[in-house]
N, C-alpha and C positions, 0 to 999 in steps of 0.2 A: 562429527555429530552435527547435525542438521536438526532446527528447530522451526517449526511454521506458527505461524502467530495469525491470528483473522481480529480484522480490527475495520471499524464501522467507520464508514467516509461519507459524509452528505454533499451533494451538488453533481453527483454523476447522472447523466441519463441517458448513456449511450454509447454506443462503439469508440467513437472517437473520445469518450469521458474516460473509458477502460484503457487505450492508449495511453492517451497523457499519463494517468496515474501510472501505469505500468513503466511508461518508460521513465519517469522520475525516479520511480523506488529500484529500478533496475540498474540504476546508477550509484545507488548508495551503496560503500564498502561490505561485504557480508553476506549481501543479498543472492542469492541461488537463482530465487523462483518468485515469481508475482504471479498472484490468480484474480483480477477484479472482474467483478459482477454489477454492471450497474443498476440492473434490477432491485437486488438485496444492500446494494449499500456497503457490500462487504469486501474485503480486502485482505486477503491470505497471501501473506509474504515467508517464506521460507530464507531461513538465518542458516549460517555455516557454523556460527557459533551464537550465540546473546543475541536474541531480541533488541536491539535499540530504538526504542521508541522515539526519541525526542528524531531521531534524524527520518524516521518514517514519518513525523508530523512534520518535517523541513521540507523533503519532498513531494509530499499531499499537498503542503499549503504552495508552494510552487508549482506545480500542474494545476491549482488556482482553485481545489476544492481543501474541505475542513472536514482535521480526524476528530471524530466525537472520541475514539478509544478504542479498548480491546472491546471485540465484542464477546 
């Protein structure tokens, strides 16, 4: 079972903004699928099982931008 979560990241503005996050969160245990949008700000992470948020906001704040939350 597969869960995707969209959760709001401020400081993206760009291909390379989309990257970093993407390859951050693509390293967390669980993770399936990352979709960032720097446009929106938004952030669609697909889970294998449980949403973990606290380690989606360890990886956000390491690719050097900040999760405001689910959006």
């Amino acid at each position: 079972m597969s869960n995707a979560t969209t959760y709001k990241v401020t400081g993206m503005s760009c291909d390379h903004c989309e990257r970093a996050v993407t390859a951050e969160l693509t390293g967390v245990e669980g993770v399936s699928a990352v979709d960032a949008a720097a446009d929106s700000g938004l952030v669609t992470v697909t889970f294998t099982g449980e949403p973990d948020d606290e380690a989606v906001r360890e990886a956000v704040d390491e690719a050097g931008y900040e999760l405001v939350g689910r959006a």
